[in-house]
Every structure is written in structure tokens, then in C-alpha cells.
N, C-alpha and C positions, 0 to 999 in steps of 0.2 A: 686345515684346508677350508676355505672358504666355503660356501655350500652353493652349490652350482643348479641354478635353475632352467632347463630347457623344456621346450614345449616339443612335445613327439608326434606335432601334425597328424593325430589319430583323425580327425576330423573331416580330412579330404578322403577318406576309402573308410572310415566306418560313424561315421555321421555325428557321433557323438565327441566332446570332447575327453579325454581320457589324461587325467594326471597322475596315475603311479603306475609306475612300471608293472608289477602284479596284474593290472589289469588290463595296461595294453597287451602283454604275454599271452593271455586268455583268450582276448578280442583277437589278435593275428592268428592262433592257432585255431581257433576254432573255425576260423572263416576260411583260412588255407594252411594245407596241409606241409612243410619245411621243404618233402622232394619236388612238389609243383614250384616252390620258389625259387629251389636250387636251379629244378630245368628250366628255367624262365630264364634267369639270370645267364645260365651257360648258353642259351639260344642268344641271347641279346650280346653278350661276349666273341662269341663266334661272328653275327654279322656285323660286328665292331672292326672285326678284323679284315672279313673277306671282300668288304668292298660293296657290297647287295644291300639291298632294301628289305628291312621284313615287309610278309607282304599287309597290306593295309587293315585286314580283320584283325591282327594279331597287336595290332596299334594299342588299342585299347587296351587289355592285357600287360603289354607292357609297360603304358603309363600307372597301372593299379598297382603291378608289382615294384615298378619305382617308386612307388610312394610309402608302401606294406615296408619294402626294405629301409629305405631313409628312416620313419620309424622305430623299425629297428636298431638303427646306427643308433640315433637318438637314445634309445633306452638304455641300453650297453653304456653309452657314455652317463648317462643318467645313473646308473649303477656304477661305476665306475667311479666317478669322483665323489659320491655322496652314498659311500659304504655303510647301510646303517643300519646293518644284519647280516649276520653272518646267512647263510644258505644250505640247505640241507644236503648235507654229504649224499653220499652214494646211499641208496636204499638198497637192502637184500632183495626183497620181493623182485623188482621189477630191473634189476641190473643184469640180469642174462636176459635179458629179453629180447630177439631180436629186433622188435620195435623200437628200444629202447635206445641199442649200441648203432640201431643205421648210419643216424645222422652224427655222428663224432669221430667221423674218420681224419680230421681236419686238427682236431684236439691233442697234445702228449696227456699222457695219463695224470700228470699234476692238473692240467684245467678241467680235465675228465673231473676228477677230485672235487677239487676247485673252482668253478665257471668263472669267478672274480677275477682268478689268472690269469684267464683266455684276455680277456678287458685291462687287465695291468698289460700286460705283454704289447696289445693289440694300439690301446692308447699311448704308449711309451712311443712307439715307432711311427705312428700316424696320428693327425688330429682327427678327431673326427669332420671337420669340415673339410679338409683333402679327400677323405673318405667318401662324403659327402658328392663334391665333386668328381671323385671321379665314377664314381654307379651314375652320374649325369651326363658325364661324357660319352660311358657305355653305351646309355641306352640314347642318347642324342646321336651316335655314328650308326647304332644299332636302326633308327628309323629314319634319318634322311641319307641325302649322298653329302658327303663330305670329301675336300679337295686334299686335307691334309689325313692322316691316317691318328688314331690316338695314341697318346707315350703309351710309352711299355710301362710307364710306371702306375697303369692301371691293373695290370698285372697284379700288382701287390695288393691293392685297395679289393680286390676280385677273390684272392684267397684269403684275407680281412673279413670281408663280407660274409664270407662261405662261413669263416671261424665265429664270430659274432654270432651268427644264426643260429651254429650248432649249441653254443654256449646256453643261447637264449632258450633251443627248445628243451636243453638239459634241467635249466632251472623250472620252467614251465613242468618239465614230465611227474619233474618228485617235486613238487608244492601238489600236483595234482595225486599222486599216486602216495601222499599222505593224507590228503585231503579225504581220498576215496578210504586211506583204511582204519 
């Protein structure tokens, strides 16, 4: 496979540019925490659908987090096509943890295992650019009034999003909680 270069726009929400994955992981987790992204994301989902305007303070927020996730997307696919380590299995220490099990409700127990799975499975079905566009469309019906309502097939790219995240902050927790032991 050819090696796939993308740029993960780390630079619009944390000011620096950022080229490996490793480190954007770091930078997004430390600056926000996976459940504020997740309820960001589900607020922004909701007034996708309902019809409403967020209201105007929570603008900003949403644009950061649009961009924290795209990011995101980005790395995932960045690991994803340019597999060139394997990833540290499940750690004893810190795998009962409930800090640990929150975020992977989204996961079966092979990408539990596995996070590169989550990304074969995820990228198989979606491009990342569909992806892409649709967290844009979200959060585009999420902050203006729109005539037409978004597909349903954001739907998918929405529980996409969620699994990516958890993926990402799996690999994030144990590179960290080997780091630390």
C-alpha cells in the first residue's frame, strides 16, 4: 500500500502544527476530555434534526469541536492506511478501570483488543472524506436554519465518529499508562 500522507489540521484549535498521530492524541486529550466531545457532538446531532438553532454562545464551541473531531477522522485514517506499529494490547493495570472501559461502549471486544480494527472496519464502509462531510453537515444544520433536513445517512458517519474517538482514546490511555509505568 502506498503510504498515505494527510495533514490533521491540528493547527486551527491547537496552534501548532502536529504530524504524527502520537502527538495529535496527546494534544486533543489533554485539551478536552472524549465525554465533553461526545456531548458536543450529540447536542449538535440533536439540533440537526429538530429543526432549532443552537443558541449563538455555544457557536463557538461547536466550531472547536468540529474541527478537534475532523482531526480526529484524520488520524484514524492516518493510522489506518500507514500501519507501521503494531499498538499495545490491553494493559492489566488499568483495564478495569472505570475510567478506562467508559469510552468503548461503541467498540466489540476485537477492537477493544485491537483499536486498528475499529479503523479497518470503520474505513472499509466509509471514506474518510464522506465522514468528513458528514460531522459538517451536522454541525452546519446544527447552527443555521436549513430548508431541507440532513440524510439519514449521517446517522452512520455519527456512530463512525463516536467509534473513532473511542478507538483513539484507547490507544491514547495505554501508550500513556505505559509511559507512566
Amino acid at each position: 500500500m502506498k503510504k498515505v500522507k494527510i495533514s490533521f489540521d491540528a493547527h486551527i484549535w491547537n496552534i501548532q502544527v502536529i504530524k504524527k498521530p502520537s502527538e495529535l492524541l496527546k494534544a486533543v486529550f489533554r485539551y478536552i476530555h472524549p465525554a465533553e466531545l461526545k456531548t458536543e457532538l450529540n447536542e449538535m446531532m440533536k439540533y440537526s434534526f429538530n429543526g432549532k438553532i443552537r443558541k449563538n454562545e455555544s457557536s463557538s464551541t461547536s466550531l472547536l469541536t468540529f474541527n478537534i473531531l475532523r482531526s480526529i477522522i484524520r488520524v484514524s485514517y492516518s493510522l489506518y492506511a500507514n500501519p507501521k506499529k503494531k499498538l499495545r494490547k490491553k494493559t492489566t493495570c488499568a483495564s478495569d478501570s472505570n475510567e478506562y472501559n467508559l469510552f468503548i461502549g461503541n467498540l466489540t471486544s476485537e477492537e477493544y483488543a485491537d483499536p486498528l480494527v475499529t479503523f479497518k472496519n470503520v474505513f472499509k464502509k466509509q471514506s474518510f472524506e464522506q465522514i468528513e462531510f458528514d460531522l459538517f453537515d451536522i454541525v452546519e444544520h446544527a447552527l443555521s436554519k436549513s430548508v431541507d433536513n440532513p440524510s439519514d445517512d449521517i446517522s452512520i458517519s455519527f456512530i463512525n465518529i463516536h467509534r473513532l474517538l473511542d478507538a483513539c482514546w484507547l490507544i491514547y490511555k495505554r501508550e500513556n499508562d505505559y509511559e507512566d509505568a
